[in-house]
MOPAC internal coordinates of N, CA, C and O (Angstrom, degrees):
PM7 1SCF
backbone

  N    0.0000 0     0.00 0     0.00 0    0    0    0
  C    1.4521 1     0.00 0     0.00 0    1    0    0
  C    1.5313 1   109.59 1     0.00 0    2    1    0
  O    1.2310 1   126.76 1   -29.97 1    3    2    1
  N    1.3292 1   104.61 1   150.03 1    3    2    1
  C    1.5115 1    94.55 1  -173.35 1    5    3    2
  C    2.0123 1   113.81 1   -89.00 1    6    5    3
  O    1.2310 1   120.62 1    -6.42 1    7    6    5
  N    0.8592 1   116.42 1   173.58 1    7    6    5
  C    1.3713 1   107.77 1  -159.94 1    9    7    6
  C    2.0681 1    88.79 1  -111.30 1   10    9    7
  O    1.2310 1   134.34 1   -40.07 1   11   10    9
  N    1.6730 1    89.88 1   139.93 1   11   10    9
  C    2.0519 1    99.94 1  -173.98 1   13   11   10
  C    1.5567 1   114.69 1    71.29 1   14   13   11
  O    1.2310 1   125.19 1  -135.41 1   15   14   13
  N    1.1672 1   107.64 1    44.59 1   15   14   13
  C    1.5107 1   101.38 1  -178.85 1   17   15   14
  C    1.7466 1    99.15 1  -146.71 1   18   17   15
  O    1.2310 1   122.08 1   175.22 1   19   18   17
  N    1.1900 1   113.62 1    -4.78 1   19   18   17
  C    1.3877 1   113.62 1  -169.91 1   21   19   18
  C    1.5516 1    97.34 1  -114.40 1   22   21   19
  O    1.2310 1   118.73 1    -5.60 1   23   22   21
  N    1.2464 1   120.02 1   174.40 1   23   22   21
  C    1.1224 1   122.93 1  -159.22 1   25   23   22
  C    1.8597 1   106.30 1  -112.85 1   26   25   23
  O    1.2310 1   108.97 1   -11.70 1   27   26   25
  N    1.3182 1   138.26 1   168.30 1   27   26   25
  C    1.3788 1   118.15 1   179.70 1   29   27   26
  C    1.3404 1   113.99 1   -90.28 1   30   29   27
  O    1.2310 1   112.20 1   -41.58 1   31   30   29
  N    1.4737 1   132.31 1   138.42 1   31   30   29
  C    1.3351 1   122.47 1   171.95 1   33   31   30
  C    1.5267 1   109.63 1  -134.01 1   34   33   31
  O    1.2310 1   132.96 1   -61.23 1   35   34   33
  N    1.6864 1    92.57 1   118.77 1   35   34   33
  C    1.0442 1   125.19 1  -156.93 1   37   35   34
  C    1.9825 1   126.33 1  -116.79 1   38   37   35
  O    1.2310 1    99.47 1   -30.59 1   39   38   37
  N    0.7354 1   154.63 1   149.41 1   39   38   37
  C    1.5782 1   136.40 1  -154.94 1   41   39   38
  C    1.9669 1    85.12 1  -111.92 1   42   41   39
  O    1.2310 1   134.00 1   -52.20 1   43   42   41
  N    2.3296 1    90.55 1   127.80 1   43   42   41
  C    1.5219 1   107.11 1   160.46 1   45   43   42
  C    1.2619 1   108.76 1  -130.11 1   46   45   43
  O    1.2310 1   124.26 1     2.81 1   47   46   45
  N    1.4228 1   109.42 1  -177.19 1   47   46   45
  C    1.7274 1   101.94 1   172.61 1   49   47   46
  C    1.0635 1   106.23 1  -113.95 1   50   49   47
  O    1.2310 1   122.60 1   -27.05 1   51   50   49
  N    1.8036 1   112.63 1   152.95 1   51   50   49
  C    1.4506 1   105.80 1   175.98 1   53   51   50
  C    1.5033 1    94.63 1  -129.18 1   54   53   51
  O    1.2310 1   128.82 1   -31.14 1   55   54   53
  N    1.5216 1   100.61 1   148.86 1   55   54   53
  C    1.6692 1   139.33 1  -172.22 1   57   55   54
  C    1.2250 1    97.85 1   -80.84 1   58   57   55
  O    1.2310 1   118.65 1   -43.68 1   59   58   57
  N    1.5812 1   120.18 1   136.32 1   59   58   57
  C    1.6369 1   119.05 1   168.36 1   61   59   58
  C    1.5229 1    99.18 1   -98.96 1   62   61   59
  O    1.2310 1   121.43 1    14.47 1   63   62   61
  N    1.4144 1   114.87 1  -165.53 1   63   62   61
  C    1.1481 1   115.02 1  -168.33 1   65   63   62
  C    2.2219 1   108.59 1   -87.06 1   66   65   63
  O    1.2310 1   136.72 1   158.98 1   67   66   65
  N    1.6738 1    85.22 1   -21.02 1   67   66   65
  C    1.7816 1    73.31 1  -169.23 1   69   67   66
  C    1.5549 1    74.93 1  -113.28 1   70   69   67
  O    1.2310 1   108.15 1  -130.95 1   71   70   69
  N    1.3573 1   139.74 1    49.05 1   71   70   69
  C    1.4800 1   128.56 1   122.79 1   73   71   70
  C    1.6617 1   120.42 1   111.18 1   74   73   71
  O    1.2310 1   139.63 1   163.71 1   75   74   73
  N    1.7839 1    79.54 1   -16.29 1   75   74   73
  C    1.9212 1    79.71 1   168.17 1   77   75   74
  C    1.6608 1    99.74 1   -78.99 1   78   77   75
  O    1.2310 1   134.21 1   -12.37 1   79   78   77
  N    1.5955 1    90.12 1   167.63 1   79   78   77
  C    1.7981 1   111.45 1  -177.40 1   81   79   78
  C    1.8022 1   100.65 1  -128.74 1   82   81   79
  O    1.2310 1   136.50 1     6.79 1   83   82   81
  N    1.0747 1    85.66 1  -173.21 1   83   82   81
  C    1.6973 1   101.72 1  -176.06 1   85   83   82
  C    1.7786 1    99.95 1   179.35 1   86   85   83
  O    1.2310 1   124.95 1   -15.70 1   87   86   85
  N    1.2809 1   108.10 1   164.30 1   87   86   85
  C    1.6400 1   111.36 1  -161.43 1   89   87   86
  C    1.6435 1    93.98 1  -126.66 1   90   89   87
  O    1.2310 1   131.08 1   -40.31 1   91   90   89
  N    1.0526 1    96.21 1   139.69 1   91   90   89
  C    1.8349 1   109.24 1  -176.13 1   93   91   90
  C    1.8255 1   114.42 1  -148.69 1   94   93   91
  O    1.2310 1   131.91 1    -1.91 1   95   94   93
  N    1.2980 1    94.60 1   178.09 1   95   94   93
  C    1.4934 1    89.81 1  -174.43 1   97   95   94
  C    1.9650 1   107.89 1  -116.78 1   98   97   95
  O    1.2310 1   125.02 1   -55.79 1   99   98   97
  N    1.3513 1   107.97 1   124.21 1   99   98   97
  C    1.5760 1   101.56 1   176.19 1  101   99   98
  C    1.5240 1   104.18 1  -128.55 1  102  101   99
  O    1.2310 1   133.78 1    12.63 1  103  102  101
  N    1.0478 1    90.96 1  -167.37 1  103  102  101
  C    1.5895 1   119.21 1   150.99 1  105  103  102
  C    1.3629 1   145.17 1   -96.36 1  106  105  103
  O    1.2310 1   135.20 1   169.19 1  107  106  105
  N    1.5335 1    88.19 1   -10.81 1  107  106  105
  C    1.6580 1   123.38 1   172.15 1  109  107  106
  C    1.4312 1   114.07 1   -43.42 1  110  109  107
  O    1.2310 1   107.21 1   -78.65 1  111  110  109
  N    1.3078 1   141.43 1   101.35 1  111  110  109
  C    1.2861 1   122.72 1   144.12 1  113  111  110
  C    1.4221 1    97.33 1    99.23 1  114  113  111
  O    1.2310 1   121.16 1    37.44 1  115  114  113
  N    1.3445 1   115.39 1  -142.56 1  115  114  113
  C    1.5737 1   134.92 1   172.63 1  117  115  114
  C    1.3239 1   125.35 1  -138.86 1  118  117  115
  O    1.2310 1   122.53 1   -20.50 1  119  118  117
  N    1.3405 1   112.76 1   159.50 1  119  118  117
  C    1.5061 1   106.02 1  -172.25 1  121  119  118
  C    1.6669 1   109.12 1   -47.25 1  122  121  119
  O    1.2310 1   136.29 1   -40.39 1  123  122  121
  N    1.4439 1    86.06 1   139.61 1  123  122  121
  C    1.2910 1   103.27 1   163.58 1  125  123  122
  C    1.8534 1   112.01 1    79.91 1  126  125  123
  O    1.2310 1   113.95 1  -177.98 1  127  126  125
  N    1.3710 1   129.05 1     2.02 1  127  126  125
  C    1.0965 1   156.76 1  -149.52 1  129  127  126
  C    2.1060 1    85.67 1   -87.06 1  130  129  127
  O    1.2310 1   129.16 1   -30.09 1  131  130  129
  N    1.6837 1    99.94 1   149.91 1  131  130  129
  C    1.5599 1    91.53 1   158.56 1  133  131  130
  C    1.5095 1   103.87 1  -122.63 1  134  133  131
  O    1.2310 1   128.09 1    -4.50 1  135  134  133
  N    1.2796 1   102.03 1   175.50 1  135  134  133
  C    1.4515 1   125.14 1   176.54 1  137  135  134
  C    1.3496 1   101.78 1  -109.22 1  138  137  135
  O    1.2310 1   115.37 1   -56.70 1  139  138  137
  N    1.5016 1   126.39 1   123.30 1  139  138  137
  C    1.6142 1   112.36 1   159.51 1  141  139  138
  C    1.5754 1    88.00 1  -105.78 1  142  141  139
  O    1.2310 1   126.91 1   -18.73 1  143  142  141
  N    1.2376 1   104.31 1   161.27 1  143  142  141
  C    1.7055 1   128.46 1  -176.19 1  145  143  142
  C    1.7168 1   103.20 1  -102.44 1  146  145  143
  O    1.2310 1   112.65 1   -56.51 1  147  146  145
  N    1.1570 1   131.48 1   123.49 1  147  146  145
  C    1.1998 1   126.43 1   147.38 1  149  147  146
  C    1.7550 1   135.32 1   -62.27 1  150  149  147
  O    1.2310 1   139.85 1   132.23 1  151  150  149
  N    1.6162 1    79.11 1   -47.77 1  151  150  149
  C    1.7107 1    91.84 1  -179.14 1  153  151  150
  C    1.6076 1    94.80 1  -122.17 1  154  153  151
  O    1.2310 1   111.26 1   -37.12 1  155  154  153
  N    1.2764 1   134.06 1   142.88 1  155  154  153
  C    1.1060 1   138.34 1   149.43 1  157  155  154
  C    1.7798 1   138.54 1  -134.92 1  158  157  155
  O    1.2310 1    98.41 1    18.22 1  159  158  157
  N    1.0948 1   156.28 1  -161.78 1  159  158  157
  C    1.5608 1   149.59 1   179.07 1  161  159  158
  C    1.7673 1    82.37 1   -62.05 1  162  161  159
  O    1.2310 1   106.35 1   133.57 1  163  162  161
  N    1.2322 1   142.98 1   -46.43 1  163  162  161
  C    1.1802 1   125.12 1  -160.82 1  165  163  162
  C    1.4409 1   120.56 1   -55.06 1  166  165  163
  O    1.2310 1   127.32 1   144.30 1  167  166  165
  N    1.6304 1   103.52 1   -35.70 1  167  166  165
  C    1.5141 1   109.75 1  -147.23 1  169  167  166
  C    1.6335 1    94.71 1  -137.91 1  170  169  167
  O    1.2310 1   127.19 1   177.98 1  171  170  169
  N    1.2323 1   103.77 1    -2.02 1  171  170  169
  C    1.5738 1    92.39 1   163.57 1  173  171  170
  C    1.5850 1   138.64 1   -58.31 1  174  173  171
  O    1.2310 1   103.09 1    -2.23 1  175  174  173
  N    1.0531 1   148.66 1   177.77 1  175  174  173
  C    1.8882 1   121.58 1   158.36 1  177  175  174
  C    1.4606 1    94.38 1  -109.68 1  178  177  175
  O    1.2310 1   116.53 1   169.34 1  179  178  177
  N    1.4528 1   124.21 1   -10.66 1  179  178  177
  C    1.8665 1    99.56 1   167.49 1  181  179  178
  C    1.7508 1   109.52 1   -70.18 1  182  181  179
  O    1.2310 1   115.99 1   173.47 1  183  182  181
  N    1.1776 1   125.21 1    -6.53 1  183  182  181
  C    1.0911 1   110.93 1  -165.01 1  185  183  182
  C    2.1719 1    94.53 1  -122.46 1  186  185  183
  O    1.2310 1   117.82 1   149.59 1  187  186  185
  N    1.0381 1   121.75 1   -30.41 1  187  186  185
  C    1.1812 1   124.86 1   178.71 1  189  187  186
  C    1.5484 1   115.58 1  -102.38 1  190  189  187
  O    1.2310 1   109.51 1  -157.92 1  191  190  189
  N    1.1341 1   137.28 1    22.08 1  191  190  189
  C    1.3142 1   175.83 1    78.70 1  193  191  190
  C    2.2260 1    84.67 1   125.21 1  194  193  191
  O    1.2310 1   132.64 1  -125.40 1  195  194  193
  N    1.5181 1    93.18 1    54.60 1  195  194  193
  C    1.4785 1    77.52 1   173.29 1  197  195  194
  C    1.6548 1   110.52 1  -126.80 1  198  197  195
  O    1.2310 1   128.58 1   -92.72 1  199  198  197
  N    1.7274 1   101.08 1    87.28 1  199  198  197
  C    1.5783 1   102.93 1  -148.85 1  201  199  198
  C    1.4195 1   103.57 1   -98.51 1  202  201  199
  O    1.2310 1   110.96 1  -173.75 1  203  202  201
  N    1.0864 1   134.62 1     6.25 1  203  202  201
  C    1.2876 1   142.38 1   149.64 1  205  203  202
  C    1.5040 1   128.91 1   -84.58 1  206  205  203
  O    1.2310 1   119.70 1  -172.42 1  207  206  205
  N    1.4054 1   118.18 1     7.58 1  207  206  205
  C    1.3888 1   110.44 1   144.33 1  209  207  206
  C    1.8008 1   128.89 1  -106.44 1  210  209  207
  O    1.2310 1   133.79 1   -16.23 1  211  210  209
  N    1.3552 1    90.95 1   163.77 1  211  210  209
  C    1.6921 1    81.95 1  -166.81 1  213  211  210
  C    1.6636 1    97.67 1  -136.28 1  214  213  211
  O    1.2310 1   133.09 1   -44.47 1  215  214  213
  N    1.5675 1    92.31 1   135.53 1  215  214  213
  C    1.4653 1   106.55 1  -168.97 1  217  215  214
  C    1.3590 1    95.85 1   -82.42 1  218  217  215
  O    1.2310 1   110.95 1   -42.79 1  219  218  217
  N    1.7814 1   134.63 1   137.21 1  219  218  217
  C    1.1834 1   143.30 1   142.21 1  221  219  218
  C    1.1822 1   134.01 1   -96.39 1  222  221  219
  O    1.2310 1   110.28 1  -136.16 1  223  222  221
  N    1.1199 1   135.86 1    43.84 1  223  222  221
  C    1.4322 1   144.99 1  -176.53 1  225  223  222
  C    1.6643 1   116.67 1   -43.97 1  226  225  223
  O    1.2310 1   125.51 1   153.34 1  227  226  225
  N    1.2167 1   107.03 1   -26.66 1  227  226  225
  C    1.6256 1   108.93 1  -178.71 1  229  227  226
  C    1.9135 1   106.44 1  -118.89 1  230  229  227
  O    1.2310 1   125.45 1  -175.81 1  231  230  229
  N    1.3782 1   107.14 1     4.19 1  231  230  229
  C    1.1092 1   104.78 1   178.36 1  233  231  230
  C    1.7955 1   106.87 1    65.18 1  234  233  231
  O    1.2310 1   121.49 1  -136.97 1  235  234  233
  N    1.3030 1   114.76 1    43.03 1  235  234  233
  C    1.7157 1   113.94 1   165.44 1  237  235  234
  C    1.3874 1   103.40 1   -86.90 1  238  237  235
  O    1.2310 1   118.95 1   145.20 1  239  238  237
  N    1.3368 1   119.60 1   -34.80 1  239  238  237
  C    1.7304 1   112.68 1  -169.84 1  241  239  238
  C    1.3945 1   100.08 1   -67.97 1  242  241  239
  O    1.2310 1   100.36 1   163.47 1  243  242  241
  N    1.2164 1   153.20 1   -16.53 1  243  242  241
  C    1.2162 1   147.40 1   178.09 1  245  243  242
  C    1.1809 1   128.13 1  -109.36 1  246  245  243
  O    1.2310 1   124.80 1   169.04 1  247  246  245
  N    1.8222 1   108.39 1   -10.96 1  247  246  245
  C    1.4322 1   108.65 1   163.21 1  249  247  246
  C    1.3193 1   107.51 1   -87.60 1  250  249  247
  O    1.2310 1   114.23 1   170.83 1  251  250  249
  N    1.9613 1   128.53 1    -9.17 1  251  250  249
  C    1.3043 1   124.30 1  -177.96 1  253  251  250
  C    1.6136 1    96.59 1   -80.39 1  254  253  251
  O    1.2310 1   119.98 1   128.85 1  255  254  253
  N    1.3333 1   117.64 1   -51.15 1  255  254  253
  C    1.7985 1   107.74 1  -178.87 1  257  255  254
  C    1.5381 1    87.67 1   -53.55 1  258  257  255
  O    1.2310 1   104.55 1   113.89 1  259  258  257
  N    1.0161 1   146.14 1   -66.11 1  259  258  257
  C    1.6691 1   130.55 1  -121.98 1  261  259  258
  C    1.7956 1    96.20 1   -60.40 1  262  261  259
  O    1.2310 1   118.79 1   130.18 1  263  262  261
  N    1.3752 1   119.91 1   -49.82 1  263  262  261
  C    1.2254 1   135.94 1  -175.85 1  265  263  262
  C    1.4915 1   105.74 1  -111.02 1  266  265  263
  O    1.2310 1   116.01 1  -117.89 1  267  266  265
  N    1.0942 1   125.18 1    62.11 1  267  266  265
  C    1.5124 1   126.08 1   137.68 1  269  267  266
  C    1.6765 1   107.85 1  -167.61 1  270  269  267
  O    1.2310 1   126.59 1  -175.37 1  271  270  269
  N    1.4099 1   104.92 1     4.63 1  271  270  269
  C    1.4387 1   114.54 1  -169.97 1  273  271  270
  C    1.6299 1   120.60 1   -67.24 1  274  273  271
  O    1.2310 1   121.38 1   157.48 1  275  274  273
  N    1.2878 1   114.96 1   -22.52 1  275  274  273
  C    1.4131 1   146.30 1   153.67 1  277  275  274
  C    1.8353 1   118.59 1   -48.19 1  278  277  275
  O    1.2310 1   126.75 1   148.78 1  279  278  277
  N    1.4714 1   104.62 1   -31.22 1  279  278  277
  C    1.3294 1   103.09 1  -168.83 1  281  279  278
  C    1.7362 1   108.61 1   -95.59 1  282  281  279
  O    1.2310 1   118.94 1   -52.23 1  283  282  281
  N    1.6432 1   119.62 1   127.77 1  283  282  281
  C    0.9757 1   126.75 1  -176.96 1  285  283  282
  C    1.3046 1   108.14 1  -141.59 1  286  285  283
  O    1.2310 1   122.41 1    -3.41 1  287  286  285
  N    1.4691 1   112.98 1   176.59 1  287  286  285
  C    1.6305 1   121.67 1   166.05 1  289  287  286
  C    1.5683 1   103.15 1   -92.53 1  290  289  287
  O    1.2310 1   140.86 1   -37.93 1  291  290  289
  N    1.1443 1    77.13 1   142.07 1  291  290  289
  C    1.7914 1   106.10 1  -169.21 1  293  291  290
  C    1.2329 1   102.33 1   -77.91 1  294  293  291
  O    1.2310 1   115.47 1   -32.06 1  295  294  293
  N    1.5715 1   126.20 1   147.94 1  295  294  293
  C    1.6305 1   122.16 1   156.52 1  297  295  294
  C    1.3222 1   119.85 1   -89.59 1  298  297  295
  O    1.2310 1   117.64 1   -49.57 1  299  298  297
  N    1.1931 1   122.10 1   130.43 1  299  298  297
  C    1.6527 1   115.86 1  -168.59 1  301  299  298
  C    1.6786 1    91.62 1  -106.88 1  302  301  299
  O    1.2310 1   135.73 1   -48.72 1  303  302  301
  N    1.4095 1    87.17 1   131.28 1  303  302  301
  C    1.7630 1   115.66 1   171.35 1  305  303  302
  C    1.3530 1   118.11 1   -68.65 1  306  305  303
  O    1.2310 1   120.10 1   180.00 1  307  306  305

């Protein structure tokens, strides 16, 4: 391998979503660095199979109805 071309991999911890951790090895960051998780197997819906809800945190799902909520297929006479 050639030497200064690879990156350092080094052991951090990463945060789940309801707060437990565990210690692993990346490339992430720097020693000793954490990871918090936003989404993880806990709170995902591929993994908690709840795929009909939808997270809005910035309020886009309701600015997309507000202005496109109007648009439908037409019935032709």
């Amino acid at each position: 391998m050639k030497d200064g071309i690879h990156p350092d991999y080094h052991t951090i911890t990463v945060v789940m979503t309801d707060g437990k951790s565990f210690t692993t090895r990346s490339t992430y960051g720097k020693e000793g660095d954490k990871l918090s998780l936003d989404i993880d197997p806990l709170s995902h819906p591929a993994w908690t199979g709840a795929g009909g809800r939808l997270i809005d945190s910035a309020g886009q799902v309701a600015k997309f109805a507000k202005r496109f909520g109007g648009i439908g297929l037409k019935k032709q006479s």
